[in-house]
C-alpha positions as a Python dict, from the first residue, in 0.01 Angstrom:
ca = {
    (1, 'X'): (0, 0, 0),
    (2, 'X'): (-106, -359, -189),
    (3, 'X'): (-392, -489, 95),
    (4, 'X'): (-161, -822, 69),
    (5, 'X'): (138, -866, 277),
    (6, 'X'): (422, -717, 91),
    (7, 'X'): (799, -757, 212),
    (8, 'X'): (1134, -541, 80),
    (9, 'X'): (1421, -776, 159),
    (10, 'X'): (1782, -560, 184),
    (11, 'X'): (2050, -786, 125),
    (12, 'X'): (2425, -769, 14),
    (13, 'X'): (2457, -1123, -141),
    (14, 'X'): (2177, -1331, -408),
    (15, 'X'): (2237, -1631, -607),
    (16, 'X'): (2296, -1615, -877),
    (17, 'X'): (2361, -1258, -893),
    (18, 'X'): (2629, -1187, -621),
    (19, 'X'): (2745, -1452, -382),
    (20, 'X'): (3022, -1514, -128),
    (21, 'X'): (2880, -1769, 54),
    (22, 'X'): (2551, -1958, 255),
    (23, 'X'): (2372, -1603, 280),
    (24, 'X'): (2347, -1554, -108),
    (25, 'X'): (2199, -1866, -150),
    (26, 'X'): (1900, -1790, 128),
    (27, 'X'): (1854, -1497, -80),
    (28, 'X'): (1839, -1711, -401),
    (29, 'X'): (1561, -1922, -250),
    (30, 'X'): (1354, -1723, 76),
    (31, 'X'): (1209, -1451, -141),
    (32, 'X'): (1088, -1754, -374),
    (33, 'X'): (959, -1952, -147),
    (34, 'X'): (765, -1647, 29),
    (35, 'X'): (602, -1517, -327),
    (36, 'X'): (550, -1839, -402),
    (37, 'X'): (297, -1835, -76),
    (38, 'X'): (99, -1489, -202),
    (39, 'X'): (360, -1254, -51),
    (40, 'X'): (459, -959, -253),
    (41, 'X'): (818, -997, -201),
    (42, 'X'): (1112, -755, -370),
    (43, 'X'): (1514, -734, -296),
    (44, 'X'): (1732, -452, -305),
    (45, 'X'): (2104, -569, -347),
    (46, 'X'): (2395, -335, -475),
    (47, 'X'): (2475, -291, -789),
    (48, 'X'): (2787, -487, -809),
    (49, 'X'): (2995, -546, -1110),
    (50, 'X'): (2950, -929, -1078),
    (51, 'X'): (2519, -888, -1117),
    (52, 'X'): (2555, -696, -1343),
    (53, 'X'): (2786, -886, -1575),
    (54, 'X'): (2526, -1171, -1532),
    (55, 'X'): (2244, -982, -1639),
    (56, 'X'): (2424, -869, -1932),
    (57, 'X'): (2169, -930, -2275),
    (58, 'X'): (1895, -1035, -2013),
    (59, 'X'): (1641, -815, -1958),
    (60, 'X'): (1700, -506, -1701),
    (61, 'X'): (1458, -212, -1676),
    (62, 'X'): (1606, 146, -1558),
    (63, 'X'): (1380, 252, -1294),
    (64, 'X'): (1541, 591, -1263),
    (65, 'X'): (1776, 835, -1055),
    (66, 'X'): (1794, 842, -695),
    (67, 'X'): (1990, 1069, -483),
    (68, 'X'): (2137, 911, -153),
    (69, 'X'): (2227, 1133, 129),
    (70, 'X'): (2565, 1053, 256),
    (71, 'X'): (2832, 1241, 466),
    (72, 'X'): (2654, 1587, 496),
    (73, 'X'): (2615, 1576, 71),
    (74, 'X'): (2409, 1385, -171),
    (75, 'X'): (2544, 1081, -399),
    (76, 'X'): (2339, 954, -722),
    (77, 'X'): (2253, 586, -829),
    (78, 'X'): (2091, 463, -1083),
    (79, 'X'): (1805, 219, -984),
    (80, 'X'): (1765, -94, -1214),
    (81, 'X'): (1491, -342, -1219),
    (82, 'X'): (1579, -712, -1310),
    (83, 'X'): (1312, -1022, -1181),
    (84, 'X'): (1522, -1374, -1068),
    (85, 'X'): (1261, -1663, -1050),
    (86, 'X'): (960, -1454, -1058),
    (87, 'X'): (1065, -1184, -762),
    (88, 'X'): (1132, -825, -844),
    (89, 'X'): (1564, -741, -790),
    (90, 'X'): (1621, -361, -749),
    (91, 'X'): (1971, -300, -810),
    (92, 'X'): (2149, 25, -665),
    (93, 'X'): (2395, 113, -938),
    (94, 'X'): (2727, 358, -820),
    (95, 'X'): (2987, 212, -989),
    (96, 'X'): (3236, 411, -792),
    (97, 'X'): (3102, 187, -484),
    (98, 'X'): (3047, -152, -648),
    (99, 'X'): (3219, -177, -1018),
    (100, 'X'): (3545, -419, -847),
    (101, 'X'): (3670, -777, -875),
    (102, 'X'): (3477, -874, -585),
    (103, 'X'): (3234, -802, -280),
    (104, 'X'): (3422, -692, 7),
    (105, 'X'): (3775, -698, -77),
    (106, 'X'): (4029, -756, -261),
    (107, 'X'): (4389, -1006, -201),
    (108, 'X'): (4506, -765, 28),
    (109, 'X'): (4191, -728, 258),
    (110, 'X'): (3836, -546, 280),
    (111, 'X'): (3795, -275, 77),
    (112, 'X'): (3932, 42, 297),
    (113, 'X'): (3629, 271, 197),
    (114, 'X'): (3347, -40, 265),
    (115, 'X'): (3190, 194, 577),
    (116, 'X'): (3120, 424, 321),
    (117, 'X'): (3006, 163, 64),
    (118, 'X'): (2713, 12, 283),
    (119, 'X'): (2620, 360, 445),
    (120, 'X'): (2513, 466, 120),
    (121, 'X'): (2353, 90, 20),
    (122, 'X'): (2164, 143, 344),
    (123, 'X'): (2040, 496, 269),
    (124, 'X'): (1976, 379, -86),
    (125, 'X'): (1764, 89, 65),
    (126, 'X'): (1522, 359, 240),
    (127, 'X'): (1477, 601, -120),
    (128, 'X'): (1407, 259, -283),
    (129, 'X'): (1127, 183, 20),
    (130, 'X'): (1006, 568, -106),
    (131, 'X'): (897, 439, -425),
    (132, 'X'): (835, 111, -384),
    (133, 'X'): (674, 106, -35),
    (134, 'X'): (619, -221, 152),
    (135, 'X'): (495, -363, 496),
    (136, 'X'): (803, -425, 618),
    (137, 'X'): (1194, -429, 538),
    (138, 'X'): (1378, -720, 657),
    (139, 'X'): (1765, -666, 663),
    (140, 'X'): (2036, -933, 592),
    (141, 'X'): (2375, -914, 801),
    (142, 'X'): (2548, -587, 858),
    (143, 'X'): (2574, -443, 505),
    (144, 'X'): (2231, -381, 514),
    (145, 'X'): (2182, -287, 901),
    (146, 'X'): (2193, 57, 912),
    (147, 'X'): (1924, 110, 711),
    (148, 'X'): (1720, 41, 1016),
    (149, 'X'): (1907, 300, 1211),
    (150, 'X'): (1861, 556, 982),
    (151, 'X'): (1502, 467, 948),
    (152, 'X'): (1378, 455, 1339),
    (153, 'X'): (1697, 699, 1447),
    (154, 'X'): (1612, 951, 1221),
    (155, 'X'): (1235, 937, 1215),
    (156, 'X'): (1182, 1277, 1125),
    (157, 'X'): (1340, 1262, 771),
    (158, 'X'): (1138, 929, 705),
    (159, 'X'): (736, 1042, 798),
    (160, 'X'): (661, 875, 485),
    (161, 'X'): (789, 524, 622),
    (162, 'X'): (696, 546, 989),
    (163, 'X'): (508, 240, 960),
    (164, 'X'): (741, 28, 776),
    (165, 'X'): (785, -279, 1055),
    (166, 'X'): (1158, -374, 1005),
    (167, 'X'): (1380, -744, 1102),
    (168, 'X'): (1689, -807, 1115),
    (169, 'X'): (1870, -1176, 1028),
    (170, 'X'): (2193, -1250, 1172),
    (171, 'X'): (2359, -1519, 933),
    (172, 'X'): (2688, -1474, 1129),
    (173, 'X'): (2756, -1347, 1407),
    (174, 'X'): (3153, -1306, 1338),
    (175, 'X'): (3088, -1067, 1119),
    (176, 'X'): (2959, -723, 1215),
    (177, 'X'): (3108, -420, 1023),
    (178, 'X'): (3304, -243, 1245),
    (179, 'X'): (3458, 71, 1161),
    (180, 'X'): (3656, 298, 1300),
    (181, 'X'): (3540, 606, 1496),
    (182, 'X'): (3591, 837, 1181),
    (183, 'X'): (3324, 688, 925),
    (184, 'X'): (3052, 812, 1218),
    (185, 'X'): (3008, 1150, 984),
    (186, 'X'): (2910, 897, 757),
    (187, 'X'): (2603, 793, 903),
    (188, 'X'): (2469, 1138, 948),
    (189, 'X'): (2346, 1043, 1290),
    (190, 'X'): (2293, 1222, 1636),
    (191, 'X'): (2603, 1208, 1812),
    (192, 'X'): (2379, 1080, 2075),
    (193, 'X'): (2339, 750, 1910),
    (194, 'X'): (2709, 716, 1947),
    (195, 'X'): (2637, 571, 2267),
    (196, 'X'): (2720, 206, 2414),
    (197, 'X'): (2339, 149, 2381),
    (198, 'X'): (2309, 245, 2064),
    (199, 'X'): (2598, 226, 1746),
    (200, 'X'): (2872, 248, 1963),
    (201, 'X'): (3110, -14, 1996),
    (202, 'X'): (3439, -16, 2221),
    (203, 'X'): (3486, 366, 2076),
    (204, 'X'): (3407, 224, 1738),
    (205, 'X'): (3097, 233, 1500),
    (206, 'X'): (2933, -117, 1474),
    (207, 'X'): (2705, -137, 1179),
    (208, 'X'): (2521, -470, 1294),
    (209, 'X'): (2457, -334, 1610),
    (210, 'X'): (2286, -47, 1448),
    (211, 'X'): (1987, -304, 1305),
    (212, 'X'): (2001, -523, 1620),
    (213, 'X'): (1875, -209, 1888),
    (214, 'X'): (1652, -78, 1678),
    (215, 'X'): (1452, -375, 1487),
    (216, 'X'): (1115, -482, 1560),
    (217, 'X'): (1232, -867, 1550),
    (218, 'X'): (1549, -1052, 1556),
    (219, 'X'): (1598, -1352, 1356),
    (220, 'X'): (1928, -1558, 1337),
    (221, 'X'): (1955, -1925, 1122),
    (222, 'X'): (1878, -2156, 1383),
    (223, 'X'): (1768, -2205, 1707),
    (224, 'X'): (2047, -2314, 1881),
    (225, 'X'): (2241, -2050, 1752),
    (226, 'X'): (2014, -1790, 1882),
    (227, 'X'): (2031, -1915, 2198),
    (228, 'X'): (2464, -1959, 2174),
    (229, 'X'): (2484, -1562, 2071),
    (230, 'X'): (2314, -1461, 2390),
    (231, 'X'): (2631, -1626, 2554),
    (232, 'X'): (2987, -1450, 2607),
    (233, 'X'): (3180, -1749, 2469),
    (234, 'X'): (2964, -1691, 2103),
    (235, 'X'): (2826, -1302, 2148),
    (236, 'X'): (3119, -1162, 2002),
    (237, 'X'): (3128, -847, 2206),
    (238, 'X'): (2695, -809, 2166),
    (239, 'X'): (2622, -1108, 2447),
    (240, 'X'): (2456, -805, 2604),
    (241, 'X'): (2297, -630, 2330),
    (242, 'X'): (2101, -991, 2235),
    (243, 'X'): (2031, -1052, 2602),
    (244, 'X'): (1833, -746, 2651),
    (245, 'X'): (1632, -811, 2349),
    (246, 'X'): (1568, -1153, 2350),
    (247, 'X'): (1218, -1105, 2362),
    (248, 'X'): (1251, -1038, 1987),
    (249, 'X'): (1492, -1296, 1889),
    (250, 'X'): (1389, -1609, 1724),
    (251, 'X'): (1588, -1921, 1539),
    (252, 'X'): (1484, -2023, 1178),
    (253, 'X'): (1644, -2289, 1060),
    (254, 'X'): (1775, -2211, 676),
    (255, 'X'): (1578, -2424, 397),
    (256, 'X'): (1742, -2601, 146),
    (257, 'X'): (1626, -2569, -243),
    (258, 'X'): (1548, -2872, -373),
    (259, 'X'): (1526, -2760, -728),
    (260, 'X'): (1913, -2752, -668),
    (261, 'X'): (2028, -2989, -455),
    (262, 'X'): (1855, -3320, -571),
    (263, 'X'): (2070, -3637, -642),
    (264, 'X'): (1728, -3681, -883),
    (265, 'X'): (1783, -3437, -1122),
    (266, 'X'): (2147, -3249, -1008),
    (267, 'X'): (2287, -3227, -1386),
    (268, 'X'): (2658, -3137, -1241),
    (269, 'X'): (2714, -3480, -1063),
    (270, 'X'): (2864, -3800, -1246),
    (271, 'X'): (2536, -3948, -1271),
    (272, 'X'): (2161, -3953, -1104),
    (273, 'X'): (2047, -4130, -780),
    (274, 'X'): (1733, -4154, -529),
    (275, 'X'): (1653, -4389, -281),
    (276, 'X'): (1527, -4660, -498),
    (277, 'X'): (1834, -4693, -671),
    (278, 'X'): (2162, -4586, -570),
    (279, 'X'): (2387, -4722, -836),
    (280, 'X'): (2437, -4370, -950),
    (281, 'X'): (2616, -4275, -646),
    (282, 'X'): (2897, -4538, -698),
    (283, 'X'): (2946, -4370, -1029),
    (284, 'X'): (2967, -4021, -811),
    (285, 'X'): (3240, -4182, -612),
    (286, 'X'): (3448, -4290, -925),
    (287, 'X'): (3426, -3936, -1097),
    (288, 'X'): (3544, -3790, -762),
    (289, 'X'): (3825, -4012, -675),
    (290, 'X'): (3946, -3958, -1048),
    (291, 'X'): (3938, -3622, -1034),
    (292, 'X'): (4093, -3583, -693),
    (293, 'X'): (4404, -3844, -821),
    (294, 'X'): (4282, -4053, -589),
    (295, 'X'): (4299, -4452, -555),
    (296, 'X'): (4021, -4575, -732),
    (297, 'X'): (3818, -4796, -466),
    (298, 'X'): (3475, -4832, -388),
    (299, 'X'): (3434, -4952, -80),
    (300, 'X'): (3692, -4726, 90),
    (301, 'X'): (3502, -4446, 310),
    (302, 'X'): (3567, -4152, 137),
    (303, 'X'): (3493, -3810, 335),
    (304, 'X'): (3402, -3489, 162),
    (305, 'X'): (3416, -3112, 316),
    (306, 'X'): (3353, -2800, 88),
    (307, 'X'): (3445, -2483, 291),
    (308, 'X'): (3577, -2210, 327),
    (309, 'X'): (3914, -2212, 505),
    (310, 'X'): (3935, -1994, 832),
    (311, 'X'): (3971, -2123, 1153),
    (312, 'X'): (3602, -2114, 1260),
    (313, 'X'): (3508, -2371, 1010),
    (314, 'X'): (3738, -2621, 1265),
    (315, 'X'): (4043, -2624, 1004),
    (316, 'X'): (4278, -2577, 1248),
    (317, 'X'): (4110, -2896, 1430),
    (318, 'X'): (4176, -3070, 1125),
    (319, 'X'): (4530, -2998, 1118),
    (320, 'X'): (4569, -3105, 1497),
    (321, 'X'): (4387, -3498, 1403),
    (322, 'X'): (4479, -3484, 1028),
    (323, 'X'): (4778, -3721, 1059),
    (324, 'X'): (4611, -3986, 1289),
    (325, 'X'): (4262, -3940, 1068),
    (326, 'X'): (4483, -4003, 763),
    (327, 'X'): (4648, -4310, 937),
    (328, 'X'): (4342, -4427, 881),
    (329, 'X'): (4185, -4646, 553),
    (330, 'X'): (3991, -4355, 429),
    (331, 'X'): (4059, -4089, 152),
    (332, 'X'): (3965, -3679, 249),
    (333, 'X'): (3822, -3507, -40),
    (334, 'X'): (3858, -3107, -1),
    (335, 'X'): (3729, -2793, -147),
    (336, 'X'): (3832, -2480, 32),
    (337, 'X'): (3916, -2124, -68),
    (338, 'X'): (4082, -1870, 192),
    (339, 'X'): (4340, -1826, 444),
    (340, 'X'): (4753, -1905, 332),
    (341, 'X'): (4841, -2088, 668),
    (342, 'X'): (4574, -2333, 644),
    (343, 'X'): (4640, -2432, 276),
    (344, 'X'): (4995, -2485, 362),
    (345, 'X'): (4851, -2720, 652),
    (346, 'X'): (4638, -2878, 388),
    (347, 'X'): (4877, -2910, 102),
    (348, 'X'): (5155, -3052, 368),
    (349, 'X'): (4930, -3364, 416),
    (350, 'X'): (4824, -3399, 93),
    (351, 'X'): (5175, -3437, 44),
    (352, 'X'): (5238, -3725, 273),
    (353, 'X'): (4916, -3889, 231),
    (354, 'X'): (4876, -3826, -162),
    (355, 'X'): (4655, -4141, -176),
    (356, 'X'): (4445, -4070, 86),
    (357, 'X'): (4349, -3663, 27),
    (358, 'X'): (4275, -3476, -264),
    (359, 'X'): (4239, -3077, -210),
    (360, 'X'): (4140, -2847, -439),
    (361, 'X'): (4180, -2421, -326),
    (362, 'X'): (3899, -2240, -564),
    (363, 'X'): (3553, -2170, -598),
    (364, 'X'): (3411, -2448, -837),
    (365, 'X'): (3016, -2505, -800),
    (366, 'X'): (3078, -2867, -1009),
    (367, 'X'): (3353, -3002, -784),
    (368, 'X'): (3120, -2850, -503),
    (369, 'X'): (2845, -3122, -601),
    (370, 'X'): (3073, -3382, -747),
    (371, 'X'): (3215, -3407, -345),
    (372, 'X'): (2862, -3409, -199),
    (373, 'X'): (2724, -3694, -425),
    (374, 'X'): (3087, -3882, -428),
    (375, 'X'): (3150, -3877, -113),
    (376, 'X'): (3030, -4165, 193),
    (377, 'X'): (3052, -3857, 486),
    (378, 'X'): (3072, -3518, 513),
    (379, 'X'): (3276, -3384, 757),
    (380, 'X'): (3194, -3044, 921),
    (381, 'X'): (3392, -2989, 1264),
    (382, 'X'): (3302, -2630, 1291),
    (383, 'X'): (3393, -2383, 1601),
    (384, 'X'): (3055, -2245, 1560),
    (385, 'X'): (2804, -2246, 1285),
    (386, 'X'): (2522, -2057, 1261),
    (387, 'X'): (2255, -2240, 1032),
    (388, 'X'): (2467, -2446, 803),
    (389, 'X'): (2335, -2549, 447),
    (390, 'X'): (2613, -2812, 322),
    (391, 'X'): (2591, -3066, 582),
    (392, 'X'): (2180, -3062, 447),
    (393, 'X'): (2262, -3050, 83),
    (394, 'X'): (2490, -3386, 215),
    (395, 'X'): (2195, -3549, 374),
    (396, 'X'): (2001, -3521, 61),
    (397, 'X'): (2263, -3688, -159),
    (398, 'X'): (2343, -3987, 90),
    (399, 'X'): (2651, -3847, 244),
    (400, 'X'): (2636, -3895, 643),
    (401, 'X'): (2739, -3555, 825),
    (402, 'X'): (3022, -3611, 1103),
    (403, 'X'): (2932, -3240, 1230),
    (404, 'X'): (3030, -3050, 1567),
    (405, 'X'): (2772, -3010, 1786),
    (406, 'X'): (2724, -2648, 1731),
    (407, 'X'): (2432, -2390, 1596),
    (408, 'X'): (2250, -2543, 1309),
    (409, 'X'): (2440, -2850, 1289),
    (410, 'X'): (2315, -2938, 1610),
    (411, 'X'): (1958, -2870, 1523),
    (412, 'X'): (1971, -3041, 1208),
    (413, 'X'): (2222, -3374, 1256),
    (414, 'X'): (2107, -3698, 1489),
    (415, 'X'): (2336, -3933, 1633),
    (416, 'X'): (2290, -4246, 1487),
    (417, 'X'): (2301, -4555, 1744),
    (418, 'X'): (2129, -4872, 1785),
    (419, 'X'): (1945, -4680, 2046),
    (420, 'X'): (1854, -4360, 1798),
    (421, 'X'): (1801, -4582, 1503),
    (422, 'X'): (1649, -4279, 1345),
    (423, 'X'): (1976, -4091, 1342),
    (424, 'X'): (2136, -3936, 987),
    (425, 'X'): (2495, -3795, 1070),
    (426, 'X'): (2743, -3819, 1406),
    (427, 'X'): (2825, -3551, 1624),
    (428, 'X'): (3076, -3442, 1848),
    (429, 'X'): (3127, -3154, 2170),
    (430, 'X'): (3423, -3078, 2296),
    (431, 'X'): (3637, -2914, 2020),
    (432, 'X'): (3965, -3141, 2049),
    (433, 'X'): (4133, -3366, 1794),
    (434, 'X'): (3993, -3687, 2024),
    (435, 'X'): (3657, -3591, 1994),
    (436, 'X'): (3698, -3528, 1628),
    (437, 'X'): (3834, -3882, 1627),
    (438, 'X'): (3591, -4055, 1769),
    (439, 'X'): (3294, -3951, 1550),
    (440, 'X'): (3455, -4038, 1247),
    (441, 'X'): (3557, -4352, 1408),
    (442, 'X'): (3188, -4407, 1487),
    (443, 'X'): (3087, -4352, 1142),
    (444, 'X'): (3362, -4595, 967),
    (445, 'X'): (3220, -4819, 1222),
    (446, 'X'): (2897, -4817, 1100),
    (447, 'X'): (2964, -4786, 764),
    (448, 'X'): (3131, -5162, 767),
    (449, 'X'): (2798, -5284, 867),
    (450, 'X'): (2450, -5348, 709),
    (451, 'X'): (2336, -5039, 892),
    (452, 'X'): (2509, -4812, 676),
    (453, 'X'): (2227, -4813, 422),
    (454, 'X'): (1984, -4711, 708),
    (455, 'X'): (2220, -4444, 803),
    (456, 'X'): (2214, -4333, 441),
    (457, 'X'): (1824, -4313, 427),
    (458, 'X'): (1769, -4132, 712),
    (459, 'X'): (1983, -3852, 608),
    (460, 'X'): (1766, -3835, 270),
    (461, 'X'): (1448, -3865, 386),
    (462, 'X'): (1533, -3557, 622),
    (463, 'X'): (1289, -3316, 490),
    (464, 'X'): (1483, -2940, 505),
    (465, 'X'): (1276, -2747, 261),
    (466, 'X'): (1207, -2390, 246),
    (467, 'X'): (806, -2456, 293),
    (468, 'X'): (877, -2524, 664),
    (469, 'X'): (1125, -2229, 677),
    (470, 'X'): (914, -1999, 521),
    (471, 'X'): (624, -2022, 665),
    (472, 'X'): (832, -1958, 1025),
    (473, 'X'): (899, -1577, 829),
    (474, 'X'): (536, -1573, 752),
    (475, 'X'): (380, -1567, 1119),
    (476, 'X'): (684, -1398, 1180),
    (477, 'X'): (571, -1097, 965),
    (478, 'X'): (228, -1136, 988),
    (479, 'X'): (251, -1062, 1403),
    (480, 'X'): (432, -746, 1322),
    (481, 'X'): (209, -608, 1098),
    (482, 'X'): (-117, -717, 1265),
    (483, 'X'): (-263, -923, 994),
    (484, 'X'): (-382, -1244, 1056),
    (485, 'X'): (-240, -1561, 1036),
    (486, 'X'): (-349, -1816, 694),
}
């Protein structure tokens, strides 16, 4: 073992390798942030057909064979070796689990064998550990889960790892990997563990559970949020499980990379901006309303949301207010991919209010940026959200967050009043259309006055990078594996 701290990071999403969403671009930045603080940081991360098209004429080392046990039998991968930024990417390579379209599923829902898929990625995680071994393995979400299980469950085949401290980060709690009663063979498990205390779920097999009983820390994206999950009304089902262990659950907030999301030096927007001269983000505006077929008009607020589209992200709220907040003199820029009934929601308004919304459905990372820097507000009326990272990418370009009062959001977004003059964004509690309403009518308030450009420099001098965040992980890890604090 390295006498420096050294960290294996399990995770089934890293930009730019693999990424649905908010927990592939942690990945993309923690691990960076962390080595670039003297920790010897790796990630394991399937071997999915989407990494490995991007690494394709870039270098790739094969590390070797590894056999995974699985089911009672034994499954090969092929271990690869790539480096993103500097920190070491071990890729598990079975192409019968990971050579499709996409991560989890495909148009017609999850992937029916994906119990099977992360069982072995979790297994593969510990033969990985075996040759590569670290400090401590920290688990992402519930692909990677089980891997903790298997390792403090099933001591006895892992001697070689029994001091390998291991954390688990909850980036949503919505999402668990559940699986029927019939993928327990799978796990290779004591029936004992199928217990309500332990993996079993409402006579199911919960793979997030699996990390959260048996970690040595919990860590979820923001304070606020841990403290929500502990509740009924946002435990999803492990209120309980949380509860019991809150001694080991902490909130850190999610970072933002800056070498990303700057209106400095962002080579995807219209044109550059900062503080001392804005001028750029008029431009911004002009690109987006053209490419939205939208009125060209610069002084009309303009309000941006980049999403995806499921009811948790408050969609459905939006369809409830969407024909009074369209009443109003604004335009709604949109970027959403997902669910049928809520495009139809979104393309029926855009179809009675073509001047004043412009949606697009698909993933597109320069549309993405081209609505944060264009737009005046960013709208993000979310049921719950965990951490958040767009409404902080927003803040950085000058676009005011109108944000539920929820998880991160609420951790990260200030009221703006005369009373709070150091406010960035508007919030709202209650989850109703008048609430909705009346923060965005705060903000087009403000936004015909002088204050606006206060409002606007608030939210970018909001300092959200991953130096604070990391260093939370650092004493995090350093109290597990006695070492002291620098």
């Amino acid at each position: 073992m390295p006498p420096g701290l050294s960290v294996a990071m399990a995770a089934p999403e890293m930009t730019p390798l693999a990424k649905t969403g908010g927990l592939g671009d942690v990945l993309g930045a923690l691990p960076r942030a962390l080595r670039n603080r003297g920790i010897d940081v790796s990630v394991i991360l399937p071997g999915y057909r989407t990494a490995l098209e991007k690494l394709a004429g870039d270098e790739c080392e094969v590390c070797g064979q590894i056999e995974v046990p699985l089911g009672g039998r034994r499954e090969e991968a092929t271990l690869l070796l790539t480096h993103v930024d500097g920190v070491p990417v071990y890729l598990v390579q079975a192409d019968r689990y990971y050579d499709r379209p996409q991560l989890y599923s495909s148009p017609d829902g999850d992937y029916s064998d994906n119990a099977e898929r992360f069982a072995f990625f979790a297994r593969a995680v510990l033969e990985v550990l075996r040759m590569q071994p670290h400090h401590l393995l920290h688990c992402h979400d519930w692909q990677a889960a089980p891997a903790i299980a298997f390792l403090r469950g099933q001591s006895h085949s892992y001697t070689d790892l029994v001091n390998t401290k291991t954390v688990i980060t909850i980036h949503n709690l919505g999402y668990q990997g559940v699986f029927s009663v019939s993928s327990w063979p799978l796990l290779g498990l004591d029936d004992a563990l199928f217990h309500y205390r332990y993996l079993e779920f409402y006579n199911q097999v919960n793979y997030l559970k699996a990390g959260l009983v048996f970690a040595d820390a919990i860590t979820t994206v923001s304070p606020t949020y841990a403290a929500e999950i502990r509740n009924p009304e946002s435990g999803f089902g492990l209120d309980g499980v949380l509860r019991e262990r809150q001694d080991c659950l902490r909130g850190i907030l999610n970072g933002v990379d800056y070498d990303i999301w700057d209106p400095q030096s962002d080579r995807l927007i219209a044109a550059q901006f900062s503080p001392p001269d804005m001028t750029g983000k008029r431009d911004c505006k002009a690109w987006l309303q053209r490419h939205l077929g939208l009125p060209l008009d610069p002084d009309v607020p303009l309000i941006g949301m980049v999403s995806r589209l499921a009811v948790e992200k408050g969609f459905d709220l939006l369809g409830w207010a969407g024909d009074a907040l369209l009443a109003r003199n604004v335009q709604l820029a949109v970027l959403a991919t997902g669910g049928r009934e809520l495009q139809a929601m979104l393309n029926r308004l855009s179809s009675m209010y073509p001047a004043r919304l412009g949606v697009r459905f698909a993933f597109d990372d320069v549309l993405a940026h081209g609505i944060i820097a264009g737009s005046d507000m960013f709208l993000m009326p979310s049921r719950y959200e965990p951490g958040g990272l767009a409404q902080l990418y927003a803040m950085r370009y000058g676009t005011v967050p109108i944000v539920r009062a929820t998880g991160g959001l609420k951790d990260t977004v200030v009221e703006f009043s005369d009373r709070q003059a150091a406010g960035n964004g508007f919030l709202f509690g209650p989850y109703t259309p008048e609430e909705l309403l009346s923060a965005i009518d705060r903000s087009l308030h403000w936004y015909r006055t002088d204050r606006w450009q206060e409002v606007m420099a608030n939210a970018m001098a909001a300092d959200f990078s991953w130096e604070r965040s990391s260093t939370a992980y650092l004493e995090l890890y350093r109290r597990l594996v006695d070492l002291p604090l620098i």
